[in-house]
N, C-alpha and C positions, 0 to 999 in steps of 0.2 A: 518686192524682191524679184530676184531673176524668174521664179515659176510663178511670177502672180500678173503678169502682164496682160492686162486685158486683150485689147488688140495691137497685132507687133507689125502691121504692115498695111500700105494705103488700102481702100475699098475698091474692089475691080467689078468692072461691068463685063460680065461672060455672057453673050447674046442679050436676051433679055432681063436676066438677071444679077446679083451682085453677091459677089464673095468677100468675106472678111476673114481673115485667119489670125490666129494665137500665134503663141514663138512655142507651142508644144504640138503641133500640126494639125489642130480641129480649123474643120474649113465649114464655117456657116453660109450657104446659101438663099436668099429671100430674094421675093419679089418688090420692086422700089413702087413706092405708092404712099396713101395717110395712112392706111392698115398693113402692121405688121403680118406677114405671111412668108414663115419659111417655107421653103422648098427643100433643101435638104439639109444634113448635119454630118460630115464627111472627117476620117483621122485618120493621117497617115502614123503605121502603128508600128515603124521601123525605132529597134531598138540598140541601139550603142552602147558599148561599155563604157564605164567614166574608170579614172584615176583619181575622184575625190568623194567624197563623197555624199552624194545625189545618185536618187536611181537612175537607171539604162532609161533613154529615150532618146529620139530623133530633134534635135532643136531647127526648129524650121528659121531661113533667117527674115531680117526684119523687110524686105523686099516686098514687095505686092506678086501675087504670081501673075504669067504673062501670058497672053492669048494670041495663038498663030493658028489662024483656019478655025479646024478641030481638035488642036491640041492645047494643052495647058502647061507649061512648065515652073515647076517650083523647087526653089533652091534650099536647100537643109544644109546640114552641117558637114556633112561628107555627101551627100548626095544630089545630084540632080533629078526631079523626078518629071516624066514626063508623061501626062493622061489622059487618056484617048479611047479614041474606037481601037476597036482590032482588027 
């Protein structure tokens, strides 16, 4: 079903490592290799009202997120999100 989607978008190589993300905005980071080793485990935790009924959350869409420099941009449902240094 629409919340059971394992992974919603290609695998991306951010410097050395690789993000995968869901279509509910958990972003798994690991390092590529034989042995499994995350690096981090990241959720964008922006919540939306619905008019049916599903609870409020951010649907990420099915896009890979994209890497310019030091930034990352990813595309949700109303939003664009972009993440970076400060």
């Amino acid at each position: 079903s629409y919340n059971h989607i394992g992974v919603a978008a290609s695998p991306t190589l951010i410097g050395e490592n690789i993000a995968v993300m869901d279509n509910q905005g958990s972003c798994l980071v690991f390092e590529p290799g034989p042995v499994f080793k995350q690096v981090a485990m990241n959720r964008l935790e922006t919540m939306l009202p619905r008019d049916w009924p599903i609870p409020p959350q951010e649907t990420i869409a099915n896009g890979p997120p994209v890497v310019d420099k030091n930034r990352i941009y990813i595309r949700g449902e109303q939003y664009l999100y972009c993440i970076g240094a400060k």
